[in-house]
C-alpha positions as CSV (number, residue, x, y, z in Angstrom):
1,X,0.0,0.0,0.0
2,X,1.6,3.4,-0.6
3,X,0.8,4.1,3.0
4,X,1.0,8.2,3.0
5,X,-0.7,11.4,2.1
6,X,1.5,14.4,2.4
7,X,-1.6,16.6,1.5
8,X,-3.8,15.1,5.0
9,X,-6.2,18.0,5.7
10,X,-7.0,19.5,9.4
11,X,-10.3,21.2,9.2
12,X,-9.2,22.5,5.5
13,X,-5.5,22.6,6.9
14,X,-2.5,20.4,6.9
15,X,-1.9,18.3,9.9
16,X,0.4,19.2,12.5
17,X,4.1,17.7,11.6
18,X,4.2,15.8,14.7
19,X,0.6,14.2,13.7
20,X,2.0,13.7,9.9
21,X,5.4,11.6,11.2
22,X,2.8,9.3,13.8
23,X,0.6,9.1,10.8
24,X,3.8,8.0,8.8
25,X,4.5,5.5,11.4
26,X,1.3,3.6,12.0
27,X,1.0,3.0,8.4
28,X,4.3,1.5,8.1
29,X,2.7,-1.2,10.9
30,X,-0.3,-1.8,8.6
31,X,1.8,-2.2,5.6
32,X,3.9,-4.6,7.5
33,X,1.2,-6.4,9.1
34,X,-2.1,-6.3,7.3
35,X,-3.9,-8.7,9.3
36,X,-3.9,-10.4,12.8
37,X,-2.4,-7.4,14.5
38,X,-3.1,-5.1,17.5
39,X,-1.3,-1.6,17.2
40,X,-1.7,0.7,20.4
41,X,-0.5,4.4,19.9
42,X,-0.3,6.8,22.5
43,X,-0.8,10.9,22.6
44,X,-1.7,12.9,25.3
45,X,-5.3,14.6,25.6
46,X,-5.3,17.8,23.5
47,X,-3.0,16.4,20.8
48,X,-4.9,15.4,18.0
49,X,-6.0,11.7,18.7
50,X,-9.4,12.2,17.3
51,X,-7.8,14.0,14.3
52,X,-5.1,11.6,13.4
53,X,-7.3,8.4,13.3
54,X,-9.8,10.2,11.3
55,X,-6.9,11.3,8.9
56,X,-5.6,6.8,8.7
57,X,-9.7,6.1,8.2
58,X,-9.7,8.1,5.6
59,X,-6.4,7.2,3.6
60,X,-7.2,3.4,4.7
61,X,-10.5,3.8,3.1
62,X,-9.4,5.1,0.0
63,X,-6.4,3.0,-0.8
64,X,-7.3,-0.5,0.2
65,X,-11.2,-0.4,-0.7
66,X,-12.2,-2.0,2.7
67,X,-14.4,-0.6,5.7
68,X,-13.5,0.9,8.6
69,X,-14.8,0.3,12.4
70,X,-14.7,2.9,15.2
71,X,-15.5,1.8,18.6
72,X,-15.8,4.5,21.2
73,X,-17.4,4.1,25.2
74,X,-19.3,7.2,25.3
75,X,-22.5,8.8,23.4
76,X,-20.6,12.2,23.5
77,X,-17.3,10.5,21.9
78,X,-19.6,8.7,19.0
79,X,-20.6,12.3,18.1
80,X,-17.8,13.8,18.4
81,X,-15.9,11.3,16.0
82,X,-18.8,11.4,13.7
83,X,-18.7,15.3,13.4
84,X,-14.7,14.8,12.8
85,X,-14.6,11.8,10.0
86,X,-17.5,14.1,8.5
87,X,-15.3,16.9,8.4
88,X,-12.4,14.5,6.6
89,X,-15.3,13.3,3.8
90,X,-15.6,10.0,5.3
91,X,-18.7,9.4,5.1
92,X,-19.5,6.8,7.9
93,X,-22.9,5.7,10.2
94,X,-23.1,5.8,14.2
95,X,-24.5,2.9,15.4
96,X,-26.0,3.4,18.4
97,X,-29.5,2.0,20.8
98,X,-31.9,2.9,17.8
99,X,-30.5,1.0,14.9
100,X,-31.2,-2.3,15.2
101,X,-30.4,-3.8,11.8
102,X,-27.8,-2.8,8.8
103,X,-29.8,-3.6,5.3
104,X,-27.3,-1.2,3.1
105,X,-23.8,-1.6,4.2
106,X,-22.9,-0.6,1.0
107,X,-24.0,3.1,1.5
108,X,-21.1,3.6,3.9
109,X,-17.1,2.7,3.9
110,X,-17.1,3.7,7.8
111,X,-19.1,2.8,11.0
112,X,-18.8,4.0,14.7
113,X,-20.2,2.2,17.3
114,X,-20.4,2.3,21.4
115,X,-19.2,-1.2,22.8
116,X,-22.0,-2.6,24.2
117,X,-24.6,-2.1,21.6
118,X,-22.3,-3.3,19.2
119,X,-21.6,-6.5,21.9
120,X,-25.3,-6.9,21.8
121,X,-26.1,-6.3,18.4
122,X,-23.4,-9.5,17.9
123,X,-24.2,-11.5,20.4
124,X,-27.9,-11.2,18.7
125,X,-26.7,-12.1,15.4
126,X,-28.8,-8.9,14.7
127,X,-26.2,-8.3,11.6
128,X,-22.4,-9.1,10.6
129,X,-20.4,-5.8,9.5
130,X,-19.1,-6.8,6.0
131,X,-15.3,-5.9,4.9
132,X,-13.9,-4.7,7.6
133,X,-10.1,-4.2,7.4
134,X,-9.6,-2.0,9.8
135,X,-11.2,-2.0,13.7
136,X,-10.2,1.5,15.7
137,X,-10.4,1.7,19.2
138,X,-11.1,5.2,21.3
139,X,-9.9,5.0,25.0
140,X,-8.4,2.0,24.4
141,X,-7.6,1.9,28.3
142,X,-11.3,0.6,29.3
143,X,-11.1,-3.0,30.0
144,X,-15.1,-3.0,28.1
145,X,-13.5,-3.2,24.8
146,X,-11.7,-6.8,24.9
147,X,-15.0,-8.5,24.7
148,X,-15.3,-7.3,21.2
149,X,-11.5,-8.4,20.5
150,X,-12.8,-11.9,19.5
151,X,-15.1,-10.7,16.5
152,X,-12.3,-9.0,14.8
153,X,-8.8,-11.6,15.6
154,X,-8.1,-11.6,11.6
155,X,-8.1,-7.6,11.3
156,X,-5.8,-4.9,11.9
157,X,-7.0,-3.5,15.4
158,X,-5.4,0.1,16.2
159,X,-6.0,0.9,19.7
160,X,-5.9,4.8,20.4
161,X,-4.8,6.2,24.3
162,X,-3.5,9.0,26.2
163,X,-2.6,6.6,29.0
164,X,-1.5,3.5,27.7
165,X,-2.3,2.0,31.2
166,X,-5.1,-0.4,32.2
167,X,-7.4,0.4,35.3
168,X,-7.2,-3.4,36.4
169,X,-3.6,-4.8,36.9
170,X,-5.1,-7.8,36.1
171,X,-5.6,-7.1,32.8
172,X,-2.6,-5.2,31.3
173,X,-2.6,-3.9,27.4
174,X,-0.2,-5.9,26.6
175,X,-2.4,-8.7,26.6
176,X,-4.4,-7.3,24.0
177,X,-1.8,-5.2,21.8
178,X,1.6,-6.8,20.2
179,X,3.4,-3.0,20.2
180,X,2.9,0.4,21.3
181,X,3.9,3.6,19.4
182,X,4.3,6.8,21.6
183,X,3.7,10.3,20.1
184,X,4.9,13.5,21.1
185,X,4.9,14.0,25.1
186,X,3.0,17.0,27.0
187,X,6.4,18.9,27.2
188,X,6.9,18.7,24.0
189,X,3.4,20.1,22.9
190,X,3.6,22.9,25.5
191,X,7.3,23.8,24.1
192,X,6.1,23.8,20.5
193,X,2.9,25.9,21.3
194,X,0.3,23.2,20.8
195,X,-0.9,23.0,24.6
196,X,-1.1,25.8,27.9
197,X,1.1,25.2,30.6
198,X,-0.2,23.9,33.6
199,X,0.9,25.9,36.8
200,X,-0.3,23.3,39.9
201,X,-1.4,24.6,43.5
202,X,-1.0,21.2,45.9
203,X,-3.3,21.5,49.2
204,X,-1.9,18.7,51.4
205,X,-5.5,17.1,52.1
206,X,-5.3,13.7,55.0
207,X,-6.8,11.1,52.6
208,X,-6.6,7.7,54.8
209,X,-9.9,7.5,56.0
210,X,-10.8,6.9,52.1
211,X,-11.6,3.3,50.8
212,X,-10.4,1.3,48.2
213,X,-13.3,0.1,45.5
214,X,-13.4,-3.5,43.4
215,X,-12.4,-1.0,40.8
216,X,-9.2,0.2,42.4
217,X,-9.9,3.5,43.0
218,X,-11.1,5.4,45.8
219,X,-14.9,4.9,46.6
220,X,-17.8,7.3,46.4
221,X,-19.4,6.9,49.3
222,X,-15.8,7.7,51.8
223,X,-14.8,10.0,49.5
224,X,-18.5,12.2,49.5
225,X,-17.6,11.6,53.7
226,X,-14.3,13.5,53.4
227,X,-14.8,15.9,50.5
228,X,-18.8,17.3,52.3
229,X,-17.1,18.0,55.6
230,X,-17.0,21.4,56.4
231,X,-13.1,21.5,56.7
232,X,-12.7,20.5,53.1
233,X,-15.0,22.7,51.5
234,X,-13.5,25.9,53.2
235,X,-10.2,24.1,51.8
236,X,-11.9,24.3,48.3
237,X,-13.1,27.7,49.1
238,X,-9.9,29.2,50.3
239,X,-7.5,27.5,47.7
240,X,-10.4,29.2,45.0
241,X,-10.1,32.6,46.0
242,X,-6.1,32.2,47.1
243,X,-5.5,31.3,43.1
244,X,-8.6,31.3,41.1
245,X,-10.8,34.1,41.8
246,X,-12.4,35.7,39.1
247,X,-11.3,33.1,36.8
248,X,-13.4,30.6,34.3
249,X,-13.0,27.1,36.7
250,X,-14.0,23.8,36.3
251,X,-14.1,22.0,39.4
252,X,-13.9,17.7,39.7
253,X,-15.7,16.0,42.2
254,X,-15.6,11.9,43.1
255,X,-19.7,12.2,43.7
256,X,-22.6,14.2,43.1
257,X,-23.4,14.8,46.6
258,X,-20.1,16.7,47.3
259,X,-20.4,18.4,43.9
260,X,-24.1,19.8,45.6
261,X,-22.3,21.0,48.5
262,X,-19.7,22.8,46.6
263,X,-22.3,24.9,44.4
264,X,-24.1,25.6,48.1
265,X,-20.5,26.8,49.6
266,X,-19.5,28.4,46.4
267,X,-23.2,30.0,46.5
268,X,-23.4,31.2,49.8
269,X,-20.1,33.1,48.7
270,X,-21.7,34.8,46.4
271,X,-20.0,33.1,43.4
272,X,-21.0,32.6,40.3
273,X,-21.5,28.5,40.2
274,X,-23.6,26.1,38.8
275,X,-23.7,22.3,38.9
276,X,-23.7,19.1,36.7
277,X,-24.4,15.5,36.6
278,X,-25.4,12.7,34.2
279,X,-28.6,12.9,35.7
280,X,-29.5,16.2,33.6
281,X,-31.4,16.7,30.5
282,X,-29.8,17.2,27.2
283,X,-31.5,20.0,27.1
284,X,-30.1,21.1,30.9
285,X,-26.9,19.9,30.0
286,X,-26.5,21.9,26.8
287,X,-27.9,24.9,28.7
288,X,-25.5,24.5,31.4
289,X,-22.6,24.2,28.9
290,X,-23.7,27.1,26.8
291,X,-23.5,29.6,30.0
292,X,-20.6,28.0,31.5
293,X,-18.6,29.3,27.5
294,X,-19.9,31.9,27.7
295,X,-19.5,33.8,30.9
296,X,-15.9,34.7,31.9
297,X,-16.2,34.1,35.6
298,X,-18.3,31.0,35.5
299,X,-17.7,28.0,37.8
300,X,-18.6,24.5,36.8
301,X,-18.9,21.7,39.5
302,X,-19.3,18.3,38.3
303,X,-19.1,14.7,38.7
304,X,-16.5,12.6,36.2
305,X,-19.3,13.2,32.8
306,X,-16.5,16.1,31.6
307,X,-13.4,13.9,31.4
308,X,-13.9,12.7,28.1
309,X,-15.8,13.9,25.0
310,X,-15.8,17.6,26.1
311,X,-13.5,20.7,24.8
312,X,-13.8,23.8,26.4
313,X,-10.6,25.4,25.5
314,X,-11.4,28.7,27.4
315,X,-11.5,27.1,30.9
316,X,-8.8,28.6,33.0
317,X,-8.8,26.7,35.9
318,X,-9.0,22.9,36.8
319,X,-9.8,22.2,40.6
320,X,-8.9,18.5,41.5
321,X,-11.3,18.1,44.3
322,X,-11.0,14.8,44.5
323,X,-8.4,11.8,45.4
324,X,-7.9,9.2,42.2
325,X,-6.3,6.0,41.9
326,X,-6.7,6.2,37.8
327,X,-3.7,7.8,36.3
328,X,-5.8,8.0,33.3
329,X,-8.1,9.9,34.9
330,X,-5.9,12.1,36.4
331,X,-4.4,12.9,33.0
332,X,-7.7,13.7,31.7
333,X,-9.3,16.0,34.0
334,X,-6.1,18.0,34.0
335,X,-6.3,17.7,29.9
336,X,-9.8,19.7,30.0
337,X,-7.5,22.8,30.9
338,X,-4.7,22.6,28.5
339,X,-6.4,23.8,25.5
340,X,-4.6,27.1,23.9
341,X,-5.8,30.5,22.6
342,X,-3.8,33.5,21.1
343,X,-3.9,34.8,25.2
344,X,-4.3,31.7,27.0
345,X,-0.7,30.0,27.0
346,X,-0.9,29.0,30.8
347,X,-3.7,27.1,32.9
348,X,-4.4,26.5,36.5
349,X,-4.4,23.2,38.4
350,X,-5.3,23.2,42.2
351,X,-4.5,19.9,43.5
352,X,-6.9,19.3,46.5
353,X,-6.7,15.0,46.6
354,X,-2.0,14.8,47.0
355,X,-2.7,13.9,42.6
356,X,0.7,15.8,42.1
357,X,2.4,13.9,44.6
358,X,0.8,10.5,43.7
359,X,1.8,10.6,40.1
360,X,4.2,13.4,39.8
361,X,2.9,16.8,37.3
362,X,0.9,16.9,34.4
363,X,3.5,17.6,32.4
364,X,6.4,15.8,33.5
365,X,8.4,13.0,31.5
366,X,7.0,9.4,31.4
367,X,8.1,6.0,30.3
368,X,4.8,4.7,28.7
369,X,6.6,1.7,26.8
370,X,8.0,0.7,30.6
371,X,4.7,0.8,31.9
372,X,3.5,-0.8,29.0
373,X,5.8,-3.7,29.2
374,X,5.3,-3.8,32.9
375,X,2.6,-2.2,34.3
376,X,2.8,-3.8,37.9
377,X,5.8,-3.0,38.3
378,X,4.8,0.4,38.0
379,X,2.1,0.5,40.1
380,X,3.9,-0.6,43.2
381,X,6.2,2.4,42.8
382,X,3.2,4.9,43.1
383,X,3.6,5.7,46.8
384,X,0.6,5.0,49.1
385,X,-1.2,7.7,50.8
386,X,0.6,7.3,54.0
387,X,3.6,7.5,52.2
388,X,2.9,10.5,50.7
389,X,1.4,12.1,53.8
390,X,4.7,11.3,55.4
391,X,6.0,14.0,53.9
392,X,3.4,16.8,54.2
393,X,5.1,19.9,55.2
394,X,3.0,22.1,57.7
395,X,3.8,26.1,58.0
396,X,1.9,27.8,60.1
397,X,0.1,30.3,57.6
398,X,1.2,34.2,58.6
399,X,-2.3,35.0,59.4
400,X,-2.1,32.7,62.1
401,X,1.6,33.6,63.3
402,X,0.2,37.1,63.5
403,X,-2.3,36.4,66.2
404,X,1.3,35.3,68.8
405,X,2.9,38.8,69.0
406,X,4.2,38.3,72.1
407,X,5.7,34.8,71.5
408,X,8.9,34.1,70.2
409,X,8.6,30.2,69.9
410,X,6.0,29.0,67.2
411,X,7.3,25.9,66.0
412,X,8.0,22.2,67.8
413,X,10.0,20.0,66.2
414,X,8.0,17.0,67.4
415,X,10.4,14.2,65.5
416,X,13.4,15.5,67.1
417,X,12.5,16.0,70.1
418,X,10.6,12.1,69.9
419,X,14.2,11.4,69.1
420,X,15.9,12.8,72.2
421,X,12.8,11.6,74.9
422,X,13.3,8.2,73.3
423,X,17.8,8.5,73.8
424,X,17.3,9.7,77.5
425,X,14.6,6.6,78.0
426,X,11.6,8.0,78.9
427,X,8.3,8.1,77.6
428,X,7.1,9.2,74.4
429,X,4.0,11.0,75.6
430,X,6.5,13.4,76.9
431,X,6.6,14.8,73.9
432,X,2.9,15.6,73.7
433,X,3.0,16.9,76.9
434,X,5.7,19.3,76.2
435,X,3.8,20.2,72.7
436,X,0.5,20.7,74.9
437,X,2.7,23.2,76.9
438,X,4.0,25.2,74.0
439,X,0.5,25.5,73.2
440,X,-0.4,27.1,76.1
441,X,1.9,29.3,76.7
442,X,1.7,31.0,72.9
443,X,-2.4,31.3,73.9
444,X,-2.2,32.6,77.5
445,X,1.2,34.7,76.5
446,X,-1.1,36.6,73.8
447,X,-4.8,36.8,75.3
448,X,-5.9,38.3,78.3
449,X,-8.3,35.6,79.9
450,X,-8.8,32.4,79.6
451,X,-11.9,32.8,76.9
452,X,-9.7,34.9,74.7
453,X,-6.9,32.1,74.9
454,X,-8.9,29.3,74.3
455,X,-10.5,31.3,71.3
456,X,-6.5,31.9,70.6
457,X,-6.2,27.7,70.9
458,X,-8.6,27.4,68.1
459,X,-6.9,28.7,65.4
460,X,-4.6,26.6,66.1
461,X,-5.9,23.1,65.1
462,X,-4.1,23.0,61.8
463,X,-1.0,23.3,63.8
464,X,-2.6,20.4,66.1
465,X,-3.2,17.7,63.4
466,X,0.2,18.6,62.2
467,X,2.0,17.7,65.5
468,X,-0.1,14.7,66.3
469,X,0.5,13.4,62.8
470,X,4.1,13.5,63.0
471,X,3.9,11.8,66.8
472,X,2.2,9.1,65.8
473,X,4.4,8.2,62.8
474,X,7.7,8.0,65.3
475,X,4.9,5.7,67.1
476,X,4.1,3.7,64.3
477,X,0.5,4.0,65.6
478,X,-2.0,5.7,63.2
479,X,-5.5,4.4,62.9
480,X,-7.6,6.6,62.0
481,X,-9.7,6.3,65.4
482,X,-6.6,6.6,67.4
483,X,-5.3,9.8,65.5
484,X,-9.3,11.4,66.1
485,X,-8.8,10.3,69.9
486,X,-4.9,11.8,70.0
487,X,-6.3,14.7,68.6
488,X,-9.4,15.0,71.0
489,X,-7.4,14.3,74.0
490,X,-4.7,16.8,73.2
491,X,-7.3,19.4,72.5
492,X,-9.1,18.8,75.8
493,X,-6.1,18.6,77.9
494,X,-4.9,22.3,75.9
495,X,-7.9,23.8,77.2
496,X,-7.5,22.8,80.5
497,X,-4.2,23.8,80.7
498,X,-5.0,26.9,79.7
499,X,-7.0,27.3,82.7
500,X,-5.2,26.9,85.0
501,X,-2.5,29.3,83.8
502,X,-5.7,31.8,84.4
């Protein structure tokens, strides 16, 4: 096959060189192996995947006379690739809920098709798709797709990812795909001007009272328990209006319970939010999309529906307020920022579920063909929450500091000092005690009763957690109901000793 069109088209403009020499490069694997073999290729989200495939159906179309098969997971991708291969002149039929039989193949040389009606369609013998020579797969990461892999084990499957990773360990992509082919990296799109720069804010956010689902990632339900408390959404609020105020933000939320509290905090504010979940309309949905382009300030708060499918490249600000286990996930919400504009070469991220620290930054190097080749090895070097929260740095913010004029120690080094209780041989909770009594003399040092220094005491909690946290690592004790009692204990006994100073 002479595998390559120098003149591929863009929306009526040539394709991006990078695109051209991935284009050049997938072709060479179908001229090579026209049958029987599974091709993965890997760009980041914002690069052109949608594009490039649409480009290969077309010139595959064209130059070996057989039909084409696009399999996506998602209604809004179906359209999406539909308004794209139209936009190429490939003229191609969606099959989705409604069509329940194929009498004139012939009319088209291109079909796209969710997963599971096509799985149904075949397990229904409802019709056979004639001449197909070439199956593409969207989000090839979603495990839903291999139960199609059997239909198609004499074509040339091309699987299509931004993270070449598999949600279940169990079932790694290299099961299912003999090679992978990496395009250009997020570094290299953001130095050649094809995507914004992505400036991260990380909140240090205490995640192990979350659960881990069958799905390996975080559940709902502990998740909504953390993310709905109180602490967490004046978190959310004050990381907002610290490095977001006033700017166009879209805000990610692991249920649609805590994305209903947000747009009541953000509300109450007197912000200008709205919320949305795949329980709305269409008609809601495009509604709430419409207003959310087209008002500068707007806030969006939603569930995971915007992940995939949706490009809104004037967003300004992505809000991570949730924890994920899904590097692929991760990867896309960040992508829904990256878009570019003649005055938009930089994006937001505030990081409010330790993401950053989990997986590294958006835009840092990785080794997809390690992961590829050996994905579980990989996973066990993501560190684990406790891990990670090992090495939470607390400083007391300067609004805080400013309420202890009169006190010239602020800090407790609670690890060394564990360190020198536990060298002389005595107890540890010496160290909590002496904590308790720093405490109390920075509150009754700047208050004049005991109600203004136990008001003092409050504003102190952050400082609190802190200390206890690190105390019960040297301990190598930290339950979750033990840290809440530490915590409670210390608090009680700070308030008493602040008392009797008075």
């Amino acid at each position: 096959m002479e595998t390559f069109e120098k003149e591929a088209k863009q929306d009526g403009k040539k394709l991006y060189d990078y695109q051209l020499n991935d284009l050049k490069e997938i072709f060479s694997r179908i001229d090579e192996h026209p049958d029987n073999y599974n091709l993965l290729y890997q760009l980041p989200t914002g690069g052109g995947k949608t594009v490039i495939f649409s480009e290969i159906s077309r010139q595959y179309i064209e130059k070996t006379g057989k039909k084409v098969l696009i399999l996506t997971h998602r209604v809004e991708l179906c359209k999406q690739t539909d308004r794209m291969l139209h936009d190429f002149g490939v003229n191609n039929k969606v099959i989705d809920s409604k069509v329940k039989e194929l009498p004139n193949q012939d009319q088209y040389n291109c079909f796209v098709a969710m997963v599971e009606t096509l799985n149904n369609r075949l397990l229904d013998e409802k019709f056979e798709l004639e001449n197909i020579g070439l199956v593409i797969i969207d989000e090839a990461h979603y495990n839903s797709f291999n139960k199609l892999f059997k239909y198609f084990e004499d074509r040339f499957i091309l699987g299509v990812t931004a993270t070449p990773l598999s949600s279940n360990v169990k079932l790694p992509m290299k099961n299912n795909y003999d090679e992978l082919i990496t395009g250009h990296d997020i570094a290299a799109l953001i130095k050649e001007g094809y995507l914004s720069k992505a400036i991260t804010y990380s909140y240090d956010v205490g995640l192990t009272s979350l659960k881990i689902g069958i799905n390996g990632d975080y559940t709902v339900k502990s998740s909504e328990m953390l993310y709905t408390d109180y602490p967490m959404q004046e978190k959310l609020l004050f990381a907002y209006e610290e490095k977001a105020k006033g700017t166009k933000t879209l805000i990610f939320n692991n249920g649609i319970n805590t994305s209903k509290q947000v747009l009541e905090t953000f509300s109450e504010a007197g912000y200008n939010i709205r919320h949305l979940d795949n329980k709305n309309s269409k008609a809601e949905r495009e509604e709430i999309l419409t207003w959310f382009k087209e008002t500068p300030d707007a806030i969006l708060t939603s569930v995971s529906i915007l992940t995939t499918g949706f490009d809104e490249p004037t967003v300004d600000t992505i809000v991570l307020n949730r924890a994920t286990k899904s590097l692929a996930l991760y990867y896309q919400m960040i992508g829904r920022g990256s878009r570019i504009l003649p005055n938009k070469k930089t994006f937001s991220v505030i990081d409010l579920g330790n993401n950053a620290a989990r997986f590294g930054l958006w835009f840092e190097k990785i080794d997809w063909q390690y992961i590829f080749r050996v994905p579980d090895l990989y996973l066990e070097t993501i560190q684990s929450d406790e891990e990670i929260e090992r090495n939470f740095v607390y400083s007391m913010p300067q609004s805080v500091r400013d309420l202890f004029p009169n006190s010239k120690i602020l800090d407790f080094d609670i690890k060394a000092r564990y360190k020198q209780v536990l060298a002389q041989h005595k107890r540890p909770k010496i160290v909590i005690e002496e904590s308790i009594d720093n405490h109390a003399t920075m509150c009754c040092e700047n208050a004049e009763d005991a109600f203004d220094a136990r008001k003092l005491a409050e504003k102190l909690d952050e400082d609190i957690k802190d200390r206890i946290r690190r105390f019960t690592y040297c301990i190598c004790k930290s339950t979750p109901s033990y840290v809440q009692w530490l915590e409670e204990d210390y608090t009680r006994k700070l308030r008493i000793e602040i008392g009797k100073r008075f």
